[in-house]
C-alpha positions in Angstrom: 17.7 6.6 -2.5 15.0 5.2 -4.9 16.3 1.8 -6.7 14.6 3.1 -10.2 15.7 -0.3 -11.9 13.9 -2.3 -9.3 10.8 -0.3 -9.7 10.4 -0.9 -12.9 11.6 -4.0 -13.1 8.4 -5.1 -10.7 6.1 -3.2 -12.7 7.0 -5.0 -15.6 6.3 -8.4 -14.1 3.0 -6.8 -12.7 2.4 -6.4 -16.1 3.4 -9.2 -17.8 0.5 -11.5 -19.5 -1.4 -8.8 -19.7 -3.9 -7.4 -22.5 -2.1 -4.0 -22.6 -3.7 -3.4 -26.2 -6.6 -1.0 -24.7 -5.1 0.7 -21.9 -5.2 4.1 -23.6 -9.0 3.9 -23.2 -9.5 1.6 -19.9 -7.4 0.8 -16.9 -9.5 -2.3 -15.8 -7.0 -4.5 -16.5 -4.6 -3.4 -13.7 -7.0 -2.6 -11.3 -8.5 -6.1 -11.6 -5.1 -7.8 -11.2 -4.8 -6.2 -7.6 -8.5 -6.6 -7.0 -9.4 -3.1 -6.8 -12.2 -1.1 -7.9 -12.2 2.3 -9.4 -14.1 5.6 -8.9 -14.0 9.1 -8.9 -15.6 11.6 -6.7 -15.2 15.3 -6.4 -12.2 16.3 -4.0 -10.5 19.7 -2.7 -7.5 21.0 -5.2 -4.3 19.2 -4.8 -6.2 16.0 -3.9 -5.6 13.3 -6.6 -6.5 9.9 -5.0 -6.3 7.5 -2.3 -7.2 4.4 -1.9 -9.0 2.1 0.7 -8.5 -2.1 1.4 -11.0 -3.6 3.1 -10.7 -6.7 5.8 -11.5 -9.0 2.7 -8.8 -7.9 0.3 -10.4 -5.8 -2.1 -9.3 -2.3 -2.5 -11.2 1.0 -3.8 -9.0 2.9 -5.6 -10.8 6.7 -5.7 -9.3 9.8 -8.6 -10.5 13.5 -8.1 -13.1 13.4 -11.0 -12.1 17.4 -11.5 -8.6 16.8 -12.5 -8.2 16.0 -16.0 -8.2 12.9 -18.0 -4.4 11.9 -18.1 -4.3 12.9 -14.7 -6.9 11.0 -13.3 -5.2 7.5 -15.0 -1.8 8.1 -13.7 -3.3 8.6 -10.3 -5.2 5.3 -10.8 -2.0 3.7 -11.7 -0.3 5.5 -8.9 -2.5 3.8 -6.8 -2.0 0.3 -8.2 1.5 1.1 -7.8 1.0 1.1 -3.5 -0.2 -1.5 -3.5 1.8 -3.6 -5.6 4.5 -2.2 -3.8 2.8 -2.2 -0.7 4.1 1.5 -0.3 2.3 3.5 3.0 1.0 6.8 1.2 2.0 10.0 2.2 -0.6 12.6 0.5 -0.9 14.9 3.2 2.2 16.3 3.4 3.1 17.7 0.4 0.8 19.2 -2.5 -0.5 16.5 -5.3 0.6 19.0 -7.8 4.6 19.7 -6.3 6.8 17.1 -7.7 10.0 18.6 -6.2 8.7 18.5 -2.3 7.3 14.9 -2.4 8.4 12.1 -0.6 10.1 8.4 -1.7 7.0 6.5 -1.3 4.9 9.0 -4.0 8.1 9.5 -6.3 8.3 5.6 -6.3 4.3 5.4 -6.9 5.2 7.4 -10.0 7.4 5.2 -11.2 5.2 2.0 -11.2 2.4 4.4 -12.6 4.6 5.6 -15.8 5.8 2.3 -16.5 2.3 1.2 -16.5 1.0 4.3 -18.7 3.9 3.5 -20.8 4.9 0.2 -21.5 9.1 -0.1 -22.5 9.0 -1.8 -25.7 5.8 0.0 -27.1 6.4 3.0 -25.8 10.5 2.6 -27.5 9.0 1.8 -30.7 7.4 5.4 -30.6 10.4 7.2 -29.5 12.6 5.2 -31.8 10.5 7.5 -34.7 12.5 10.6 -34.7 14.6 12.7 -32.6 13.6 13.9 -29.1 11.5 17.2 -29.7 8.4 19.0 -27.7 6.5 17.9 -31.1 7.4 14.3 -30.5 6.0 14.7 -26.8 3.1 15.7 -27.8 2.3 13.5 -30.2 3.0 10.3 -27.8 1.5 12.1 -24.8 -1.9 12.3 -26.8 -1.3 8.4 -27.9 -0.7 7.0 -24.5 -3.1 9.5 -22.8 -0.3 10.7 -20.5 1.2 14.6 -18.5 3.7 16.5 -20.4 6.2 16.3 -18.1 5.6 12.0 -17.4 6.3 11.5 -21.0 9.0 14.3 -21.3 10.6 12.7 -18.8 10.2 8.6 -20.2 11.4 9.7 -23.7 14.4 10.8 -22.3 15.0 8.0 -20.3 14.7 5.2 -23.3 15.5 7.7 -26.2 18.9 6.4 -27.9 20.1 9.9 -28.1 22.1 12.1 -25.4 18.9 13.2 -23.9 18.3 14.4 -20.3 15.2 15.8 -19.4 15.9 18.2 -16.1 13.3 18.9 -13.0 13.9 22.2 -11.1 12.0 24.1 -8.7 12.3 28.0 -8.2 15.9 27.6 -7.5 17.7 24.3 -8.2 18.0 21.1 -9.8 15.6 18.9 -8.1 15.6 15.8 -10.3 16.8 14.4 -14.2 16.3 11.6 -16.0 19.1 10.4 -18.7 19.2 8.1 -21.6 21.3 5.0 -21.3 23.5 6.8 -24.1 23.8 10.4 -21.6 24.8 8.5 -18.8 27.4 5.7 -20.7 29.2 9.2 -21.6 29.3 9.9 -17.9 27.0 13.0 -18.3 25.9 14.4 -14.8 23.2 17.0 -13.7 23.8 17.6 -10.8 21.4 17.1 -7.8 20.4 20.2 -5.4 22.7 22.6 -7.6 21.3 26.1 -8.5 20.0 26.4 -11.8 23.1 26.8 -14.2 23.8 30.4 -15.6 23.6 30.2 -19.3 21.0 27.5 -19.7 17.5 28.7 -21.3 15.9 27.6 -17.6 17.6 30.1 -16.2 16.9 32.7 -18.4 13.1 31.5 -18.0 13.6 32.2 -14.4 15.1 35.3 -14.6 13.1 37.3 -16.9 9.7 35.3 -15.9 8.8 33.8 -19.4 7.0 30.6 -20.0 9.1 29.0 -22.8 12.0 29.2 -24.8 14.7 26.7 -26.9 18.1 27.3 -28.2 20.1 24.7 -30.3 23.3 26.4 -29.2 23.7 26.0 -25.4 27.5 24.6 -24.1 27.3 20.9 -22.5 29.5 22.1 -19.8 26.4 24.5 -19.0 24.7 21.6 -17.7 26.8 18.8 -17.5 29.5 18.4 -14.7 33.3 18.8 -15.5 32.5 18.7 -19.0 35.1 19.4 -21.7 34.0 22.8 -23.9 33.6 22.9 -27.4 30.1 20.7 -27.6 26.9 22.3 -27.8 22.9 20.7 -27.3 20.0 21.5 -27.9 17.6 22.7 -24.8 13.8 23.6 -24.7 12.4 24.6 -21.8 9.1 25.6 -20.0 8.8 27.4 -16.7 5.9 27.4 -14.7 5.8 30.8 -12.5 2.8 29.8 -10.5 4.3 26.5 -8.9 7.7 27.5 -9.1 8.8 24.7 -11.8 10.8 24.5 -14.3 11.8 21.8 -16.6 13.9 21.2 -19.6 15.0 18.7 -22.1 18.6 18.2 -23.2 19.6 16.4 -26.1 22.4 16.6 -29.1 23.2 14.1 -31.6 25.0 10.8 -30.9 28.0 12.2 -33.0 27.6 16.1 -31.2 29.5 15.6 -27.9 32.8 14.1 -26.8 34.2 10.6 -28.1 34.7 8.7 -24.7 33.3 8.7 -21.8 34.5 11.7 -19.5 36.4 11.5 -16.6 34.5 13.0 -13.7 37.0 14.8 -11.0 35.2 16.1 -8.5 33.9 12.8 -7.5 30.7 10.5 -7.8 27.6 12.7 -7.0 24.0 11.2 -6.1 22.0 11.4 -9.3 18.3 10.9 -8.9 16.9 9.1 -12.1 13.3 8.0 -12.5 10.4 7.5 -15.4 7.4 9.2 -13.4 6.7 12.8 -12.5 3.6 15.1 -10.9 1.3 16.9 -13.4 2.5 19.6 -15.4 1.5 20.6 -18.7 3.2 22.8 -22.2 2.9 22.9 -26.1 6.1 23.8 -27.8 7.1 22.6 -31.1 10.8 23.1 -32.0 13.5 20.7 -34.1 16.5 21.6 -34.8 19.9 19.8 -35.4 22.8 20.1 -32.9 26.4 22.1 -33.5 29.2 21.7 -32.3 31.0 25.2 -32.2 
């Protein structure tokens, strides 16, 4: 299982002493730091980047100059992020573009590569602005240059609010990162489960439309032995053509139960992490939570 805390926690002190105050417009600084150069060059779909060490030390780090511009820096960063963690690669065997179907080396990669992208405190002072939203992702995804779904998923892991943000392929729950606040309420989405009846992912699924939000969804929808009565907010988008799915929970800090619930069916293995693969939406929804 991937130790999340320890990736970031090395990424941070890759970072630290830094200039960070122009990375929206230059990477140089990290690549320098692990003596790397970087280029581009045309490559097939699904490539991103690689990167080759010479005898001496020094690295070429190498983006697929088609891809866009956010992705091209995350996978610079990426990168940076195998060889700080000195992390084989393992590119070949899934597609760049699938986040559910690749491996611990890349998923740990994309860790190091959103901490670098987005740096804690700056990027907490941002969310710290208003509550989670599609609109707030947007506007922070332009500002630090970053995927949808990397700063989807980031915001809901700093966020002060209840706030999941939930990775699923065709058919289940492949992935979710929490807030500090979700998971000190005991919250869990559970790992490898099918897609919950009831949620607006679902219904996404079901009736093949790209987007949708609803303020009035049950916690116990998504969250495991839940008590009833609490509502959240969820938008979602669904990607037909890669068979993804993704959605962000949230509900105010007041909207769900008092004390942390007791889980009875046991722990369960929930994968939490700051970094995902490429995916892209524009929805702008707010609205407050209810309880019903």
């Amino acid at each position: 299982m991937i130790d999340e805390l320890a990736i970031r926690l090395k990424a941070r002190q890759f970072m630290a002493g830094l200039d960070l105050s122009n990375i929206d417009k230059d990477l140089t600084v990290y690549t320098r730091k692990v003596n790397a150069k970087l280029t581009t060059e045309e490559m097939s779909p699904g490539e991103s980047g690689y990167t080759l060490t010479r005898r001496d030390g020094k690295s070429s780090i190498v983006v697929n100059e088609l891809e866009r511009r956010e992705r091209q820096r995350f996978s610079a960063c990426h990168e940076v992020g195998h060889l700080v963690l000195g992390l084989a690669s393992n590119h070949q065997e899934t597609p760049a573009w699938s986040y559910a179907k690749r491996d611990d080396n890349e998923i740990a990669c994309d860790i190091f590569a959103s901490e670098l992208l987005m740096p804690f405190d700056a990027f907490k002072r941002d969310v710290d602005q208003d509550q989670p939203s599609f609109e707030l992702i947007e506007r922070l995804r332009s500002k630090y240059v970053v995927s949808f779904a990397a700063c989807a998923s980031r915001l809901a892991a700093v966020t002060d609010y209840p706030c999941a943000f939930v990775f699923m392929n065709a058919t289940v729950v492949r992935y979710a990162s929490r807030s500090k606040a979700l998971r000190d309420l005991n919250a869990w989405v559970e790992m490898r489960s099918p897609i919950p009846p009831g949620s607006v992912a679902h219904r996404l699924v079901q009736e093949g439309e790209w987007s949708g939000e609803d303020s009035r969804v049950a916690q116990d929808v998504w969250f495991r032995d839940w008590p009833n009565g609490y509502d959240l907010t969820e938008m979602a988008k669904h990607y037909p053509t890669f068979e993804e799915t993704f959605s962000l929970l949230w509900f105010e800090p007041d909207g769900g139960p008092d004390e942390p619930v007791k889980v009875w069916s046991g722990s369960v293995a929930q994968e939490d992490d700051g970094g995902l693969q490429e995916l892209d939406g524009v929805l702008s929804f707010q609205k407050k939570t209810k309880k019903r």
